[in-house]
N, C-alpha and C positions, 0 to 999 in steps of 0.2 A: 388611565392604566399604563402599568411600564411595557415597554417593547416584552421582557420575558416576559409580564405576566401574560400579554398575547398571545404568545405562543404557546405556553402553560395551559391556558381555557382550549385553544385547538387541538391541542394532544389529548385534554381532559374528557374533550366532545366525540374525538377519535380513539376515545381508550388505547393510545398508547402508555408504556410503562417508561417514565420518567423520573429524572432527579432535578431536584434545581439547587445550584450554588452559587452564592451572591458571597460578592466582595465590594469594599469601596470602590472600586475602579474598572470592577464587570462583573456579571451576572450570565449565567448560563444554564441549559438546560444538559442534560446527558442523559442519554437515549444509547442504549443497547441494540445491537442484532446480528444474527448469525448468520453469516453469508452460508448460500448453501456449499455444501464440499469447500468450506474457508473456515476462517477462525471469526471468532466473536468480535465486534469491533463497535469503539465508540463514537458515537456522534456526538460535537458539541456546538450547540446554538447559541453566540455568544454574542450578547450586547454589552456594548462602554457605557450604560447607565447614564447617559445623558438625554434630558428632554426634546433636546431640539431636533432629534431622526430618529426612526426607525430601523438604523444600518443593523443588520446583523453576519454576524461571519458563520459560516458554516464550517466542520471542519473534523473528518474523518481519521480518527487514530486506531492503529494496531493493524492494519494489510498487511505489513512485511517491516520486520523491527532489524534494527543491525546490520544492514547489508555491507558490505566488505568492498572495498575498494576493486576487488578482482571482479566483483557480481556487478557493480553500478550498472555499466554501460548496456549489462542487457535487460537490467531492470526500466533504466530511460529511455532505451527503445520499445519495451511494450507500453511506458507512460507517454509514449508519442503516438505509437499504433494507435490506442484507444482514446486521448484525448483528439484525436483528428479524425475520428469515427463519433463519435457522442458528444452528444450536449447536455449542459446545465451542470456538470461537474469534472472536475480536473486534480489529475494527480502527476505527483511530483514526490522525491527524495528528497531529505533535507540534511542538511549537514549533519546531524547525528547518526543517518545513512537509514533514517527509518520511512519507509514508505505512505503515504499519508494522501487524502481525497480534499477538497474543497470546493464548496460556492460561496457567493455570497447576494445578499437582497440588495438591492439599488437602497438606497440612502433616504430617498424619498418614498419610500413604498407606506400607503395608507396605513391608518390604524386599521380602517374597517378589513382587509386583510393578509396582512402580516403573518399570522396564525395560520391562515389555512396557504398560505404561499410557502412556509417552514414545513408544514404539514406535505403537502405537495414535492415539494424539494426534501423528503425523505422519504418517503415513497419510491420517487423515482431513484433517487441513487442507492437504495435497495435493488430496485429492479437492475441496474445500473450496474452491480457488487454481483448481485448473480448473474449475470450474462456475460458481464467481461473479468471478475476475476481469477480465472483458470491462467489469463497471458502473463499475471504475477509470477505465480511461483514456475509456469512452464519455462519463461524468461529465466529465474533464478539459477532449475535444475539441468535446465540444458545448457548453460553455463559449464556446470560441472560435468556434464557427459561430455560436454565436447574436448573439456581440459583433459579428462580419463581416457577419451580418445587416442587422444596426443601422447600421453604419455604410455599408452598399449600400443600403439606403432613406434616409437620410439622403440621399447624393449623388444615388439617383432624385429624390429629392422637390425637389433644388437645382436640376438637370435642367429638369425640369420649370415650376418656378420662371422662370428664365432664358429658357424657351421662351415663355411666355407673356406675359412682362415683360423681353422685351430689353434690353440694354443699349447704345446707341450711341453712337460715339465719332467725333465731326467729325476728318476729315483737315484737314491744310495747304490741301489747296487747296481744300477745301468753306468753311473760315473764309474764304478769301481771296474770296467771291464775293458 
């Protein structure tokens, strides 16, 4: 049996809702789930179709799509908060600036369970997706409050400015006298 079809019988014995899509050059399964208070996001269990291991890559898409050069830094600081609090998965930005989870299986891991170890390792980074992903987007929006901050004391401080240092401007007919 191939690597996915393992993991295929595990999800089948686990009634999970899955898809599989095989190419010459990798095979994967894709698995759905909806973080709670988060967006839907996919999992893909993906093997290189080759006999000789069992490697498979893990690898979570859609957390947070587009981040903006302004937003990274505090994006990377919650993908550090949380990867140095938990185990068995890891998230990281990728140069398209899209927010993304991954594990993966040692190379040598048994036929006899592969399945239930995929099986296992999506489970938990479920568990994983609801209990840590709120530091996502709280990272993203407190970005922008702290920027709207800035720019509301900036305009108090102009405010202010203005009030104390008026600016006057002669009418027509004040010149005319």
């Amino acid at each position: 049996m191939s690597t996915i079809e393992l993991i295929q019988e595990a999800f089948n014995n686990h009634n999970i809702k899955y898809r599989m899509v095989e190419t010459e050059q990798i095979s994967f399964i894709d698995a759905g789930y909806n973080i709670q208070g988060g967006p839907t996001v996919r999992f893909h269990f993906i093997s290189q179709n080759r006999d000789d291991s069992n490697d498979v890559q893990i690898r979570i898409f859609g957390l947070l799509n587009k981040i903006g050069h302004d937003k990274r830094s505090a994006i990377l600081e919650a993908c550090n908060k949380v990867n140095s609090e938990l185990r068995f998965l890891k998230f990281y930005v990728d140069k398209e600036g899209n927010l993304s989870g991954q594990a993966d299986l040692p190379t040598k891991t048994s036929e006899d369970c592969v399945g239930e170890c995929c099986f296992e390792l999506f489970i938990r980074s479920m568990q994983i997706l609801d209990q840590c992903y709120h530091y996502f987007p709280e990272a993203y929006y407190s970005a922008t409050v702290s920027d709207n901050n800035e720019k509301l004391l900036n305009t108090l401080n102009a405010l202010k400015d203005l009030r104390d240092n008026p600016i006057t401007i002669k009418t027509d007919d004040e010149e005319n006298k």
